[in-house]
N, C-alpha and C positions, 0 to 999 in steps of 0.2 A: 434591766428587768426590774430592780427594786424602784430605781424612777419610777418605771411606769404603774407598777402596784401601788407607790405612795399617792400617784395623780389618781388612778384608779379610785383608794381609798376616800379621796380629800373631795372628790367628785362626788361619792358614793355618801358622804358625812354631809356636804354640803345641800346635797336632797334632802336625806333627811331632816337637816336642822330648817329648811325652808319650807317643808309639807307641815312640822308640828309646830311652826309660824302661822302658816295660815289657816290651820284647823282653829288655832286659839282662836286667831283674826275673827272666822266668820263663828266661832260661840258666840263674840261678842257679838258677831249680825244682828244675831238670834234672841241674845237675852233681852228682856224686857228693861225698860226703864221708865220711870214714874214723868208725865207732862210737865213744863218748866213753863216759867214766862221769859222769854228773852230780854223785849224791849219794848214799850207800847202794845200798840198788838198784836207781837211776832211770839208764835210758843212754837217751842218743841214738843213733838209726841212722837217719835221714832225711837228706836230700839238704841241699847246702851252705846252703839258705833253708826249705824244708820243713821242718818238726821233726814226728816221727815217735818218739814216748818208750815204750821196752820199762821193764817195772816186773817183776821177777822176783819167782820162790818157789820153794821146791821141790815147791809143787803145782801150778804152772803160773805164768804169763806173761800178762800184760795189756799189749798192745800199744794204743796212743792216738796216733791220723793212718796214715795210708800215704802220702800224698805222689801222685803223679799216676800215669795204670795203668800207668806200663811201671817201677813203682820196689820192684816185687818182688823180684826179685835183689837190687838195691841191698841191700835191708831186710835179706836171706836173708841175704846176705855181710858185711854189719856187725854182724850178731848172732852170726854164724859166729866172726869175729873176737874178739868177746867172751866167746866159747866160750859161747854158745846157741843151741838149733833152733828155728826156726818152728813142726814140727810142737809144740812145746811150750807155744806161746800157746793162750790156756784161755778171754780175753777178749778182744772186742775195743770199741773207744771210738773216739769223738771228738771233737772239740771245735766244729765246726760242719761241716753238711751242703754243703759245697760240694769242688768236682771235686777242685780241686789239694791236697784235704786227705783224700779219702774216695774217688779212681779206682779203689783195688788195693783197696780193701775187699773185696770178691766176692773174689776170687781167693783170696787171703791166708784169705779163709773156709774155701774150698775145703780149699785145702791144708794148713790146720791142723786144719781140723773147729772152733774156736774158736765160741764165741758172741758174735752182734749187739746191745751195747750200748746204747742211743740214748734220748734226751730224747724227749720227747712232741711240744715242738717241729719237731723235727730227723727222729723218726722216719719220718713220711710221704714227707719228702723223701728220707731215702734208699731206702725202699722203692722209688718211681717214678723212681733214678735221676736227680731232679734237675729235671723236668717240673714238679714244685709248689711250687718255690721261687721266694716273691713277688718277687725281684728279677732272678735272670737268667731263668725260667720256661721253663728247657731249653736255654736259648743254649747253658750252658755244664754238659754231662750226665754221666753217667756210669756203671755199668752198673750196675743197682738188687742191693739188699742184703735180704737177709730179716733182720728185725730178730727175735731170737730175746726179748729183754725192752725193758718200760719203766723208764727209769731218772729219780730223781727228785730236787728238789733235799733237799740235805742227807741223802741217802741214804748209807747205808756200803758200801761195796763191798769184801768180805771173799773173800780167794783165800791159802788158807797163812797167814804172817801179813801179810800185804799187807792196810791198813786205808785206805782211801781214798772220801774225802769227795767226792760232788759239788756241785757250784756252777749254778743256774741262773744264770748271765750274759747274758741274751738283747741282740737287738741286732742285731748281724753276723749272724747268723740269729733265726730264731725260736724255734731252742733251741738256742744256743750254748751249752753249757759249761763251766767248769772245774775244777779237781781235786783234793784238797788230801789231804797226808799228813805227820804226823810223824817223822820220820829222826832215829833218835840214834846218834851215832858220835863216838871219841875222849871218851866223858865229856858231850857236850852232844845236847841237842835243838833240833834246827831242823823251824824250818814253813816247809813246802815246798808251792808253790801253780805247779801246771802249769798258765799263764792262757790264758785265751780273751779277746783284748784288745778294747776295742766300738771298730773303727775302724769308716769309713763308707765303702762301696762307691758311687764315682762314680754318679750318677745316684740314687741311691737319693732317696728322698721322703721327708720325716720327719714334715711337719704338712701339707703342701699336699698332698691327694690322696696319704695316706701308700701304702708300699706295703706296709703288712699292718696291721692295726690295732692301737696301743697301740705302735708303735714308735719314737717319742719318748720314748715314757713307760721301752719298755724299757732303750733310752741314759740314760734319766738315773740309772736303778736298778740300772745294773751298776756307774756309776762309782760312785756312792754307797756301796754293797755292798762294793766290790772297792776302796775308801778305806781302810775300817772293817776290813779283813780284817791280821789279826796275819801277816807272810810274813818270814821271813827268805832263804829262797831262792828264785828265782823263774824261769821259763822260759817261754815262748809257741809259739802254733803257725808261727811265722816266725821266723827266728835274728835278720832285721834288727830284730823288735819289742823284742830285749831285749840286743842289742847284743853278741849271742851271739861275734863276729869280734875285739871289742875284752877280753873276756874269758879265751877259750879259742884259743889255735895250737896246730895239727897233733901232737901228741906232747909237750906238754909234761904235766908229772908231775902225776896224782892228789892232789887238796886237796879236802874238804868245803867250803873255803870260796871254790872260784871263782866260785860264783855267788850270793856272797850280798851282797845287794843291796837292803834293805832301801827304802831311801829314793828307789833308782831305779825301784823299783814304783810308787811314789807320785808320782812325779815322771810317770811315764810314763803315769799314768793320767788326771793333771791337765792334761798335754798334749792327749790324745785328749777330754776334759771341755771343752776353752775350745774346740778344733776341731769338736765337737757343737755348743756356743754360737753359734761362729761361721757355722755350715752353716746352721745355724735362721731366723740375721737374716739372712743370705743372701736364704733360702726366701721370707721373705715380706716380701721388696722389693715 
């Protein structure tokens, strides 16, 4: 009997310490953060954990994430700050069809007139909003997107001279993914890869009663892929994926090379690779 009150307990602790986890988690969704320049002409204007990447030209604007629906403004006024308009994005992208990454899409449509980028994957789910995604299957929605094209992997994505590589990384969704562009500046060229990292969403299924098919298979093919990828600079769709806080404070001075970080991609991918392993034998105890 006290076994079972102590498991009872330690079940009951273990909720709790995991709901006021991710309550902080999505503050930070929320909280606002000041626009940054990454790398050439990659900025940040997404929220203090959201990362939301404007890619300029002077023929338009490729915006990648919006962050959750009420982070319009946010976006509008960090781009303001960096002396650009919304109405001047030309694309839009992102890096997996879920809320807190894809809520302002619509809007942000709206208001730019911009066109609906999306994976083959990814696309159906943002059409419906978020109803056909095999893992939360509308828990968690959003207000559906007309996808204006299909985008695919290793396709080139040409806007001005903005030359940008996509990535299937499937996984985290069923079309996650990510982005890749050459940047040279100061005399050197850097490879710069906007990642879409495969971590695993609680509850998800990977071999027992998977929950879309072929989604083990897609975890082990993004790390592998995303191993083998040449990156000297690197950034994700979450600041905490790539340690965005220990890199970058509030106002400090323009460098190409804040975020380069070569070995910490690789580090960081092999982490999420043995956490894959480890969910697996989990699975089929």
């Amino acid at each position: 009997m006290k076994t079972r009150i102590t498991q009872l307990f330690i079940a009951a602790l273990t909720l709790l310490i995991t709901s006021t986890q991710l309550i902080a988690q999505q503050d930070n969704w929320a909280r606002p953060f000041p626009g940054f320049r990454v790398i050439g002409d990659i900025y940040g204007v997404g929220s203090y954990d959201l990362s939301v990447f404007l890619i300029t030209s002077d023929a338009g604007h490729i915006l990648i994430n919006t962050g959750l629906e009420d982070s319009t403004q946010l976006i509008r006024d960090n781009m303001a700050t960096l002396g650009f308009d919304m109405e001047d994005i030309s694309i839009l992208l992102t890096q997996q069809a879920h809320w807190d990454h894809t809520a302002a899409m619509a809007e942000i449509r709206e208001i730019s007139g911009a066109e609906m980028w999306a994976t083959v994957g990814d696309a159906k789910v943002m059409i419906d909003g978020g109803f056909s995604d095999p893992h939360f299957g509308g828990r968690e929605s959003f207000r559906p997107v007309v996808v204006d094209k299909i985008i695919r992997d290793g396709e080139v994505i040409e806007l001005g001279d903005i030359r940008l590589t996509v990535h299937d990384h499937p996984g985290h969704t069923e079309g996650s993914s990510s982005y890749s562009m050459q940047v040279s500046e100061a005399g050197r060229d850097y490879q710069v890869l906007i990642a879409n990292m495969g971590t695993i969403n609680a509850g998800k299924q990977l071999t027992v009663d998977p929950t879309y098919p072929g989604v083990s298979e897609d975890f082990a093919n993004t790390y592998r892929k995303q191993k083998a990828m040449d990156v000297d600079v690197w950034v994700a769709a979450h600041a905490s994926q790539y340690n965005f806080h220990e890199k970058y404070q509030v106002g400090q001075a323009y460098s190409p090379n804040t975020f380069v970080d070569p070995a910490g991609f690789v580090r960081a991918v092999e982490r999420l690779e043995q956490a894959y392993q480890e969910y697996i034998a989990e699975e089929q105890r």
